[in-house]
PAGU-71935 format. One line per 2 residues: number of its first residue (from 1); for each residue x, y, z of C-alpha. Coordinates in Angstrom, 1 decimal. Example, Ala and Ser with C-alpha at 12.3 -4.5 7.8 and 13.67 -1.06 7.14 Angstrom:
1) 12.3:-4.5:7.8 ~ 13.7:-1.1:7.1
END
This chain:
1) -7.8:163.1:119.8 ~ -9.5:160.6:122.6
3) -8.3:157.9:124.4 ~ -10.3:154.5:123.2
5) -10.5:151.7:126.4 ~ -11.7:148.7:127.0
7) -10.7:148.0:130.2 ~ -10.8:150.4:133.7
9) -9.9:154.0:131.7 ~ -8.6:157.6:133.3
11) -11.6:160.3:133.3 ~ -11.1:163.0:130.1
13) -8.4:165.0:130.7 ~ -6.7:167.8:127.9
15) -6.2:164.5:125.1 ~ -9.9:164.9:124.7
17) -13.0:162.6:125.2 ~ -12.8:159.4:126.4
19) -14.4:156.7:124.5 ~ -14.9:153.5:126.3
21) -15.9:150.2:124.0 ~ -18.4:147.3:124.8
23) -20.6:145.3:123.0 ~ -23.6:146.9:120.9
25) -27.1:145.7:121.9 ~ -29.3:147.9:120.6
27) -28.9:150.1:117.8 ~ -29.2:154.2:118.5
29) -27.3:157.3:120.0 ~ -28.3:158.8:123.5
31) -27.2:161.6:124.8 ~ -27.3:163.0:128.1
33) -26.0:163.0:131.7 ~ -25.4:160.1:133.8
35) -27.0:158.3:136.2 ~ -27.0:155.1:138.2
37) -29.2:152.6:140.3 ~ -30.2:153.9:143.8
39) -28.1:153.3:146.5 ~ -28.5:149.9:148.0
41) -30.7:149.2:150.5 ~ -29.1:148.9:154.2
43) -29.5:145.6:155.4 ~ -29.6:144.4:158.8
45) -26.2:144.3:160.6 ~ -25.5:141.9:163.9
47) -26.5:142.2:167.3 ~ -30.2:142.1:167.5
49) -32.2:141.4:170.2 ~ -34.0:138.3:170.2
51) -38.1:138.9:169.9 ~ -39.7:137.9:172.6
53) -42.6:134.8:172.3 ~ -45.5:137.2:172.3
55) -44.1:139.6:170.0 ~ -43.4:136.5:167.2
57) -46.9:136.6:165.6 ~ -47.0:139.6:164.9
59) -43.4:140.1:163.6 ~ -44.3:136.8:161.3
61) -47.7:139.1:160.1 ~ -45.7:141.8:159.4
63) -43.2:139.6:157.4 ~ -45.7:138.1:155.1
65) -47.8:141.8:154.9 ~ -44.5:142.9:153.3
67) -43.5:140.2:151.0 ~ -47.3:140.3:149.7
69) -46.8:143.9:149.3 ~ -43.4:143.3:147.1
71) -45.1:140.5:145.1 ~ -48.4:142.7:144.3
73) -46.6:145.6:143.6 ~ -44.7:143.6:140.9
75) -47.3:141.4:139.7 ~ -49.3:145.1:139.2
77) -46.3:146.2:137.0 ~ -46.0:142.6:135.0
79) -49.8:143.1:134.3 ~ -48.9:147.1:132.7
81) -46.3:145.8:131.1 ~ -46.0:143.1:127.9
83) -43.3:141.0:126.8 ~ -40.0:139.5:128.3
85) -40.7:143.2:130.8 ~ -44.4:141.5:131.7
87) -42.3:137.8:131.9 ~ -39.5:139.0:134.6
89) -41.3:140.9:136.7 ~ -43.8:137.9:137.1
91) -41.2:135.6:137.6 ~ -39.9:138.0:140.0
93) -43.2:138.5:141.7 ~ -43.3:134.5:141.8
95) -40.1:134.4:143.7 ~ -41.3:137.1:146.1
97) -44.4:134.4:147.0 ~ -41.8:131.5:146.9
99) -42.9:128.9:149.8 ~ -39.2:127.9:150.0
101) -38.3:131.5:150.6 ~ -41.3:132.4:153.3
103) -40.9:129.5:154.9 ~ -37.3:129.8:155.9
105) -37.7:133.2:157.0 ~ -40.9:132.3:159.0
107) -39.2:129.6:160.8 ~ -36.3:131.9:161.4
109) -39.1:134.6:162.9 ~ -40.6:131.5:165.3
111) -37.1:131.1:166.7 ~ -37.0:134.9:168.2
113) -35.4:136.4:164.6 ~ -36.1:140.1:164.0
115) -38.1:139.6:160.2 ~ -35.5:142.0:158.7
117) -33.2:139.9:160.0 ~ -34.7:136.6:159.1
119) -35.6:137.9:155.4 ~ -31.9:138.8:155.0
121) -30.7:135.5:156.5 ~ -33.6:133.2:154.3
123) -32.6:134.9:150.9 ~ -28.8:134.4:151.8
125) -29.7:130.1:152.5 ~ -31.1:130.8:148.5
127) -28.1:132.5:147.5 ~ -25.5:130.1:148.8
129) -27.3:126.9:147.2 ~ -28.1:128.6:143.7
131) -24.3:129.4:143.7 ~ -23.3:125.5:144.8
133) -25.4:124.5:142.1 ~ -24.4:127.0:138.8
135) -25.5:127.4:135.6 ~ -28.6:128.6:135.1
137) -29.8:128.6:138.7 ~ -26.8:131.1:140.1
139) -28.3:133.4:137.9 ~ -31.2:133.4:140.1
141) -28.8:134.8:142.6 ~ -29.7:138.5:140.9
143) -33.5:137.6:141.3 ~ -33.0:136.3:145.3
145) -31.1:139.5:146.3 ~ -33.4:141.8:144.4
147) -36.3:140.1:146.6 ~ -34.6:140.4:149.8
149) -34.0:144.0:149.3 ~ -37.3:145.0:148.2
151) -39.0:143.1:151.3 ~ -36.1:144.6:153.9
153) -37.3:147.9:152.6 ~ -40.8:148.0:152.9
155) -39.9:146.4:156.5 ~ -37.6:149.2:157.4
157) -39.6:151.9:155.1 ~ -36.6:152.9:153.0
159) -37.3:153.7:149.1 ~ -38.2:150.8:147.0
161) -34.7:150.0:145.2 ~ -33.9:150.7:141.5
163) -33.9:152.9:138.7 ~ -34.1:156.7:139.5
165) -36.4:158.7:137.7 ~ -34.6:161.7:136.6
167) -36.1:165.2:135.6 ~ -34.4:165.0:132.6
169) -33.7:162.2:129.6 ~ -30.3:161.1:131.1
171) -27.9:158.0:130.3 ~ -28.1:154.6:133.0
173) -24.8:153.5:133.7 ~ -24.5:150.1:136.2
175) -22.3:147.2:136.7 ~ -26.2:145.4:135.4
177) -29.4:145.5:137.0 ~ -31.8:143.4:138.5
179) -34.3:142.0:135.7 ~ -36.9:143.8:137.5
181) -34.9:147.1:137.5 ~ -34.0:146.6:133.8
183) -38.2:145.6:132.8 ~ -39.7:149.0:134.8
185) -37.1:151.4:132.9 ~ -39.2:154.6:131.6
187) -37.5:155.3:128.2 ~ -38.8:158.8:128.1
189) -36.3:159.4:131.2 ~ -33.8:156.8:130.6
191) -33.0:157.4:127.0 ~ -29.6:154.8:127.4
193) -28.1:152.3:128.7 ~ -24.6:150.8:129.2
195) -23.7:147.8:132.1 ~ -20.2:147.1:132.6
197) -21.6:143.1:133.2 ~ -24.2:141.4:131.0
199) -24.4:140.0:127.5 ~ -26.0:140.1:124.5
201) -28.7:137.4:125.6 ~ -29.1:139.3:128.8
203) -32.4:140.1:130.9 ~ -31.4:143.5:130.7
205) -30.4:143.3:126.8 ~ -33.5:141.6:125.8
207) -35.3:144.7:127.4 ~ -33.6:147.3:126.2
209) -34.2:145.5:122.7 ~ -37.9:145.5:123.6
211) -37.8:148.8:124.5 ~ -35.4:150.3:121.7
213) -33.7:151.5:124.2 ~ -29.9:152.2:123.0
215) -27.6:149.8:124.6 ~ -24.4:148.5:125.1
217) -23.0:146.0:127.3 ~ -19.5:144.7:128.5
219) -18.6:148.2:128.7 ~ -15.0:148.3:130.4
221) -13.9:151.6:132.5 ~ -18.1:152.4:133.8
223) -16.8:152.5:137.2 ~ -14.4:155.3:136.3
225) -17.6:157.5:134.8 ~ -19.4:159.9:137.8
227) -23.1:160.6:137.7 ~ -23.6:164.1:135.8
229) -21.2:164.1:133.7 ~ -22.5:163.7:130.0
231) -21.8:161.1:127.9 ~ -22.8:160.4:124.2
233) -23.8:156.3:124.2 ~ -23.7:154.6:120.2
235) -25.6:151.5:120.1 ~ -24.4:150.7:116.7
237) -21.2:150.9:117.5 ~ -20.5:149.6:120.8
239) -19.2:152.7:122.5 ~ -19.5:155.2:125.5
241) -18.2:158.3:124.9 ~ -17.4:160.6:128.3
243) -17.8:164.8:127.9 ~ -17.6:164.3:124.2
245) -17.5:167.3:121.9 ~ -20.7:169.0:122.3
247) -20.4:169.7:118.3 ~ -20.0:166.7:117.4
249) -22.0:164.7:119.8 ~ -25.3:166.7:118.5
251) -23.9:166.4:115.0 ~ -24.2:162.5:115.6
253) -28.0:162.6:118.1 ~ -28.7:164.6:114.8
255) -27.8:161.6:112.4 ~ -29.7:159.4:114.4
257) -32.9:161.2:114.6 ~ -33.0:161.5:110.7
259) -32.2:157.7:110.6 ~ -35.1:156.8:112.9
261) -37.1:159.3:110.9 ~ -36.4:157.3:107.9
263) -37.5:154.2:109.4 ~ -41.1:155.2:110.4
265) -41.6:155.6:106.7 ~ -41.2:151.1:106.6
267) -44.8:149.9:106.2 ~ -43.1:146.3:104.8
269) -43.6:144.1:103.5 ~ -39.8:143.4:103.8
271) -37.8:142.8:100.9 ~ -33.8:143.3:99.8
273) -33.3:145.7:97.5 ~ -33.2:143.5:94.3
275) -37.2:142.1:95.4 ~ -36.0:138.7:97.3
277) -38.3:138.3:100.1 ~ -38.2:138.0:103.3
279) -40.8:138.1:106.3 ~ -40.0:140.3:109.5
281) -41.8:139.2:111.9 ~ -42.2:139.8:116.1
283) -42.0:138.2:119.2 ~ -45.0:138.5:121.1
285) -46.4:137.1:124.4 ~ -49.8:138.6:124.7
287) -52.7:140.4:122.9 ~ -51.5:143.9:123.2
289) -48.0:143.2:122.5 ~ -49.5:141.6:119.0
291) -51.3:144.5:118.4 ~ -48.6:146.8:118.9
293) -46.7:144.5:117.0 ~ -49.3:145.3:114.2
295) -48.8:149.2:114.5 ~ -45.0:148.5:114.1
297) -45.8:146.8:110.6 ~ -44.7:142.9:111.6
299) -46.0:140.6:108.8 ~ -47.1:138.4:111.4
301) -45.6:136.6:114.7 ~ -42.6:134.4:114.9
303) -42.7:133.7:118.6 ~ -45.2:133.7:120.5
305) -44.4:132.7:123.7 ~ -46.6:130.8:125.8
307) -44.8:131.1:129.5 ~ -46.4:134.1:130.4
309) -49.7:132.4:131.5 ~ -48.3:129.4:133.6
311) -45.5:131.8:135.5 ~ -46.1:133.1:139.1
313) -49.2:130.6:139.6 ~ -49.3:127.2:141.8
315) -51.8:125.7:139.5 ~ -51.7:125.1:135.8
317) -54.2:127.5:134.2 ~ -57.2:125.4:132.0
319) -57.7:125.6:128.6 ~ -60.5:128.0:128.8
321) -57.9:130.4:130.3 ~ -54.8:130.0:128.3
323) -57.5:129.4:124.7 ~ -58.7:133.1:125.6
325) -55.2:134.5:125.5 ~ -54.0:133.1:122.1
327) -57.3:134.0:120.2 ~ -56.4:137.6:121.2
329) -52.8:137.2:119.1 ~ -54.4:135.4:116.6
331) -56.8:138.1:116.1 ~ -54.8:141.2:116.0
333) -52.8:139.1:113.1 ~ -56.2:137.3:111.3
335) -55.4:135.8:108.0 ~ -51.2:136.2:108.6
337) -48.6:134.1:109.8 ~ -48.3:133.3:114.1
339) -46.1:130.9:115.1 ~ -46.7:129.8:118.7
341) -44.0:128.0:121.1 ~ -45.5:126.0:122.9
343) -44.4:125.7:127.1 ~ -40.7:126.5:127.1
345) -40.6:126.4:131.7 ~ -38.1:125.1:133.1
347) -34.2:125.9:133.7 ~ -34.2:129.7:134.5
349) -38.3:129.5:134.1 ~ -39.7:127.1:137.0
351) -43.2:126.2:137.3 ~ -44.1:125.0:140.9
353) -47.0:122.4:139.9 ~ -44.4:121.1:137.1
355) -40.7:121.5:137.2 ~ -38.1:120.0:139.6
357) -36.8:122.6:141.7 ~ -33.4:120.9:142.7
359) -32.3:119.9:139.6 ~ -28.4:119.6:139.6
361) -28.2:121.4:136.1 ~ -31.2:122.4:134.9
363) -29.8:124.1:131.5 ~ -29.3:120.6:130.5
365) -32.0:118.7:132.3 ~ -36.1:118.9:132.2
367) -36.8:121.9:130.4 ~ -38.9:122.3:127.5
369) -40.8:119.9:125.4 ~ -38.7:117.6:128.1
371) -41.2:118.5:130.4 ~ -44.0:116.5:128.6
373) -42.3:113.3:129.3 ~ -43.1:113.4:133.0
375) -46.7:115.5:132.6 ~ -47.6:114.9:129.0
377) -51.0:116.3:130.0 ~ -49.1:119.5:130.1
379) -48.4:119.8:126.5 ~ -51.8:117.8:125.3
381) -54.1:120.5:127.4 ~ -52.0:123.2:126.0
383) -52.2:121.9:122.4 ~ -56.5:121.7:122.9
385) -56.2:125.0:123.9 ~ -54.2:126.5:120.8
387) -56.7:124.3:118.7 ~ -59.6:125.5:120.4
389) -58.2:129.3:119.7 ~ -58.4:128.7:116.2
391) -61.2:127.6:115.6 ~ -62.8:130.5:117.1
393) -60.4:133.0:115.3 ~ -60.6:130.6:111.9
395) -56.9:131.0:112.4 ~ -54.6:128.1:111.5
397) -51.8:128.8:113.6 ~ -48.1:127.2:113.5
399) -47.2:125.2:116.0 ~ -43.5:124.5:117.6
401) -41.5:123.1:120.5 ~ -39.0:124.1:122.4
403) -35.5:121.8:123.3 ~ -35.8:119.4:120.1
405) -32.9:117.0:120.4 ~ -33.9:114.1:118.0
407) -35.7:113.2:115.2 ~ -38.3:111.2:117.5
409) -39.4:113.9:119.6 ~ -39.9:116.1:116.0
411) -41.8:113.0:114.9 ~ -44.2:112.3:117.9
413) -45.2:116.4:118.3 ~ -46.1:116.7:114.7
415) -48.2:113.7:115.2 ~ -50.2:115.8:117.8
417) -50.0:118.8:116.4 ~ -51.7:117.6:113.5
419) -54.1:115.5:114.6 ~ -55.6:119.1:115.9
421) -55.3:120.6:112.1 ~ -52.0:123.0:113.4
423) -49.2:123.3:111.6 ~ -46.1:121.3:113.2
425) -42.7:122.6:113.5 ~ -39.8:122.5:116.2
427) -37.3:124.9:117.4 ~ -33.9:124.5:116.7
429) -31.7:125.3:120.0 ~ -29.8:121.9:120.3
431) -26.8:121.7:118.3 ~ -28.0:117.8:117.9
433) -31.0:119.1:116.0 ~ -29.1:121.6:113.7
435) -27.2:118.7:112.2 ~ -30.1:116.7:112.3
437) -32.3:119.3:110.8 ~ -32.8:117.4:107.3
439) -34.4:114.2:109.2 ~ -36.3:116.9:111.5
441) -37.6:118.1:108.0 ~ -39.2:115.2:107.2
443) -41.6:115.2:109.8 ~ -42.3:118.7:110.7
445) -43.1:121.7:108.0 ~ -40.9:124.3:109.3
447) -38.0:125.2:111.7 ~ -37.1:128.2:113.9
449) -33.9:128.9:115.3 ~ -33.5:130.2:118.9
451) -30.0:131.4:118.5 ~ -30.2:132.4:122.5
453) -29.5:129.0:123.3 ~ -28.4:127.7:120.4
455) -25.0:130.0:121.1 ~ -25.4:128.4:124.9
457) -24.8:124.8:123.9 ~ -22.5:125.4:120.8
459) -20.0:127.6:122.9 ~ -21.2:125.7:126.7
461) -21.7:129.0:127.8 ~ -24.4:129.7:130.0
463) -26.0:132.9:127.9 ~ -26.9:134.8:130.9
465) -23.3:134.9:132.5 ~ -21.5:138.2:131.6
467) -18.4:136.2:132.7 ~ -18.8:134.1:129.3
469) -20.8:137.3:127.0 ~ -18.0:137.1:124.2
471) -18.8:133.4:123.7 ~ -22.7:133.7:123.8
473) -22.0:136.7:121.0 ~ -24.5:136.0:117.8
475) -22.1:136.4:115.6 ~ -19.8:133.8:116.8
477) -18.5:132.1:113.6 ~ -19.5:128.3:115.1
479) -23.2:129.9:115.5 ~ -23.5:131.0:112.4
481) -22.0:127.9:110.5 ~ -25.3:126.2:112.3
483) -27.4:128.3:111.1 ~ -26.5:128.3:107.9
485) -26.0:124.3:107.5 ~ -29.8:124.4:108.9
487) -31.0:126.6:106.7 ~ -29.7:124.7:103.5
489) -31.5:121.8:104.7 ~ -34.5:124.0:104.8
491) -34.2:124.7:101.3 ~ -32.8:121.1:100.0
493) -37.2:120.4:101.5 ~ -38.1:123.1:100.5
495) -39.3:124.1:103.8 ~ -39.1:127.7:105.5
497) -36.6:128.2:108.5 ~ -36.9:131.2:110.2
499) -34.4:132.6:113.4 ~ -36.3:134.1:116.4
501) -33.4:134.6:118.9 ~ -32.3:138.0:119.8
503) -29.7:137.8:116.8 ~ -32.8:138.5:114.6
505) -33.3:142.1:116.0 ~ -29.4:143.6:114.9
507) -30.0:144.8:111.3 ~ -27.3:144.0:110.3
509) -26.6:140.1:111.4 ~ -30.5:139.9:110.0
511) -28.9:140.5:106.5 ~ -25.8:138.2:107.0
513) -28.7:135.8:108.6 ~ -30.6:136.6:105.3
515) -27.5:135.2:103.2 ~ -26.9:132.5:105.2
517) -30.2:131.5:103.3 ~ -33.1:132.0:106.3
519) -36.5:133.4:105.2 ~ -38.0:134.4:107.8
521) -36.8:136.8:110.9 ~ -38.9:137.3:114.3
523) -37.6:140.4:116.4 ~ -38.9:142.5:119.2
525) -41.8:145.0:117.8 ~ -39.2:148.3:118.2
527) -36.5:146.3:116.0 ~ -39.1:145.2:113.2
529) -38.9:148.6:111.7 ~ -34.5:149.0:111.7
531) -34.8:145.0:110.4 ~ -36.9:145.6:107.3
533) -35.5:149.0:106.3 ~ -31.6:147.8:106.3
535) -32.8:144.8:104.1 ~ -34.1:147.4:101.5
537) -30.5:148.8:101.4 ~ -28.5:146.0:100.1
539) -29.4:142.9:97.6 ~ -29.0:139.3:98.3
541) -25.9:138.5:96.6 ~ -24.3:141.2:99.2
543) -26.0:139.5:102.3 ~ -24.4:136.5:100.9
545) -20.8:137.3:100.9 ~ -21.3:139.1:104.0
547) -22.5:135.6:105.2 ~ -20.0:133.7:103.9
549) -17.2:136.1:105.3 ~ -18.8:135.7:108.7
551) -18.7:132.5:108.7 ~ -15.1:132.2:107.4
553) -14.1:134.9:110.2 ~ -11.9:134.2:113.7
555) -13.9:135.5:116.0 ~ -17.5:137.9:116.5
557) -15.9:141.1:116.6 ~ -14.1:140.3:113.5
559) -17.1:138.4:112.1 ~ -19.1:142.1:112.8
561) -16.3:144.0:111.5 ~ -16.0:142.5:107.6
563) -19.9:142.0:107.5 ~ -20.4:145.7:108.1
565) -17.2:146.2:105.7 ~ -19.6:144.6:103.0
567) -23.0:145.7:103.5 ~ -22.0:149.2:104.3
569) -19.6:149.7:101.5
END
């Protein structure tokens, strides 16, 4: 017998284990004992002496040796690392070299304030006007704070903030971690994870996805849990069990390993059982994450993403520069399908040479391919430079945009896109453009669905919120009724759509997204594996009426529930 929670739950007492329920991430079991995020870091408290003049120079100096130090140190582990990892931490590293930021502790320092004291009181000005202006931008709260710490602690000497390194493979448990926390995570010593905050569109989700790290999120009752005791974490089905039966918990890490052993035996390409096709692609953002993308047998890329070139710099980087980058993916994949996004900066992305950094709402203002209105330079260099890749790699790469709304803006990129021999398509984020998609079709040659903020604007939930993470769920009903009213207007042209959100990476949405008529699916490189082999299991006409009773269902858990009801039976 065990008690089952979703909300705060008592420790295991002589009932049996308790099993406390979130929402899966990442599929896999971990098993081991549990640990959490360093202590925080102390921060100055009240009553400090004011410096005197002389002394101010040289507190300033030390100030700005430390906050380089933070922002090298991070821009060191953004260049180890690739993907939405190598993305966060330079976005984090960015912040850490904000002028804003600097300068409002600098003044504070020139006044007589300690630089501990002036860091903590800078970050806090940050904290308090991201918060007044929500959205998007109070999730840069997380990002401010992390900052703060990391800079008060190489002022004071205390350890660097974050994720311990254990001796042996244990379990993370935390309310959620800072982005930079969740992108340095070692999976050989964290084997899984579980937040009691954070969604399925999450930093920290999108990482773990990246990393294959089993995960689940909105976990009720963490709190309760105490480092060292051992828990078994499913990232299939959404729980954390505490002190389970050792039996049975090795009976289940067990079934797992012989799963994941099965899957290294997928070399694509991917198929459903009965022989309809369907590409499995990955999400990519440089030249080694394409060619491990390669080793994990992607047919090709679905999303390359083009941000991680322009973020953490004060000047746009030339053609030369970002040309070089995108021959490198095009290479690893010659002769296959890569799609490449072009700019998608703005909202929880700025650019300092190119976005607005007061914007009131920035999910809903100059984000994008919005962004080319104001520098259309931007997008035209960018474009050259794509062009200029492939005709070095004799590649002829797809080509899309990011925050479509209209049938205008589909029309005008294609134009450019095609004048440079590149294939034109658009994203599909905007709930506009989903029920636009047939006029979209008749300008452009393909559409991708970015079901991350696709779910944002259907549900107006902000999808890194944990506040709102049942409404940002993939398979929300409303989502998926998008989708699939897209993808019939891909096949009424006769045109491919493919999805490239993180929905794209759970094997088994990918076969209800299969059903819903898509024919393409771009994942992280760990999911591509898991994607393509759970196709293999079931034919099309079951990934249809597990579509159709998603779609038909009240709600995403019960959406999940009858899907895997069909496709498991």
């Amino acid at each position: 017998m065990s008690t089952t929670s979703t909300g705060t739950a008592p420790l295991p007492s002589a009932t049996g284990p308790t099993v406390l329920t979130g929402t899966p991430v990442v599929p896999g079991v971990a098993l081991g004992p549990v640990v959490r995020p360093a202590g925080a870091v102390q921060l100055p408290t009240g009553g400090q002496v004011p410096l005197d003049e002389a002394a101010r120079p040289e507190e300033k100096a030390r100030f700005v040796v430390a906050a380089d130090t933070v922002a090298e140190r991070l821009s060191e582990r953004a260049a180890a690392a690739t993907g939405v990892s190598a993305e966060v931490l330079s976005t984090t590293a960015g912040m850490a070299r904000d002028r804003a930021l600097r300068g409002a502790a600098e003044q504070r320092i020139d006044t007589g304030t300690p630089a501990t004291v002036a860091t903590t009181e800078a970050a806090q000005q940050f904290v308090d006007l991201f918060t007044s202006l929500g959205g998007l931008m109070a999730e840069r709260v997380t990002d401010v704070r992390d900052v703060r710490d990391r800079i008060v602690a190489q002022l004071t000497g205390q350890g660097e903030p974050g994720v311990p390194s254990p001796e042996v493979p244990s379990v993370l448990l935390a309310d959620d971690l800072a982005p930079a926390d969740a992108a340095g995570l070692d999976p050989t010593r964290i084997v899984g994870l579980a937040t009691r905050l954070g969604g399925t569109t999450s930093h920290t989700a999108i990482i773990a996805r990246q990393l294959g790290l089993p995960c689940v999120v909105a976990v009720g009752g963490l709190d309760d849990v105490p480092s060292g005791v051992t828990v078994l974490l499913d990232g299939e089905q959404g729980t954390v069990t505490v002190d389970p039966d050792p039996e049975q918990a090795e009976g289940r890490v067990e079934a797992a390993r012989l799963a994941a052993v099965a899957l290294e035996g997928y070399a694509g390409p991917a198929q459903t059982r009965d022989g309809h096709a369907v590409q499995v692609l990955a999400n990519v953002q440089d030249g080694a994450g394409a060619r491990a993308a390669v080793e994990a047998h992607a047919e090709g890329v679905g999303l390359l993403r083009t941000e991680l070139a322009f973020l953490g710099r004060s000047a746009e980087p030339s053609v030369e520069e970002q040309a070089a980058g995108y021959a490198e993916v095009f290479e690893a994949f010659t002769g296959r399908k890569v799609v490449l996004r072009t700019l998608d900066a703005g909202s929880d992305k700025p650019l300092t040479f190119a976005t607005a950094p007061d914007e009131p709402n920035p999910a809903l203002g100059v984000r994008g391919l919005r962004i080319a209105r104001q520098n259309p330079g931007l997008l035209e260099r960018q474009l050259d430079a794509v062009a200029e890749a492939a005709r070095r790699t004799g590649s002829t790469p797809w080509v899309m945009a990011p925050m479509v709304a209209t049938p205008a803006e589909a029309a005008e990129f294609a134009d450019a896109v095609r004048a440079r021999g590149l294939v034109p398509g658009v994203m599909i984020e905007i709930p506009s453009a989903a029920l636009h998609a047939d006029r979209l079709l008749e300008h452009v040659d393909f559409l991708s669905i970015g079901t991350n903020d696709l779910s944002q604007y259907t549900l107006a939930a902000d999808r890194l919120s944990a506040d709102l993470a049942d409404l940002t769920d993939p398979w929300q009903p409303a989502l998926l009724l998008l989708v699939q009213l897209t993808a019939q207007a891909g096949q009424r042209a006769g045109k491919p759509v493919g999805v490239c959100g993180e929905a794209a990476a759970d094997p088994l949405l990918a076969c209800v997204l299969v059903g819903l008529g898509i024919t393409s699916l771009s994942c992280a490189a760990s999911a591509v594996r898991g994607v393509g082999s759970r196709l293999g299991t079931v034919d099309l006409a079951t990934c249809q009426r597990a579509a159709e009773a998603a779609v038909a269902a009240p709600d995403p858990r019960a959406a999940r529930a009858v899907a895997r009801e069909i496709l498991l039976a």
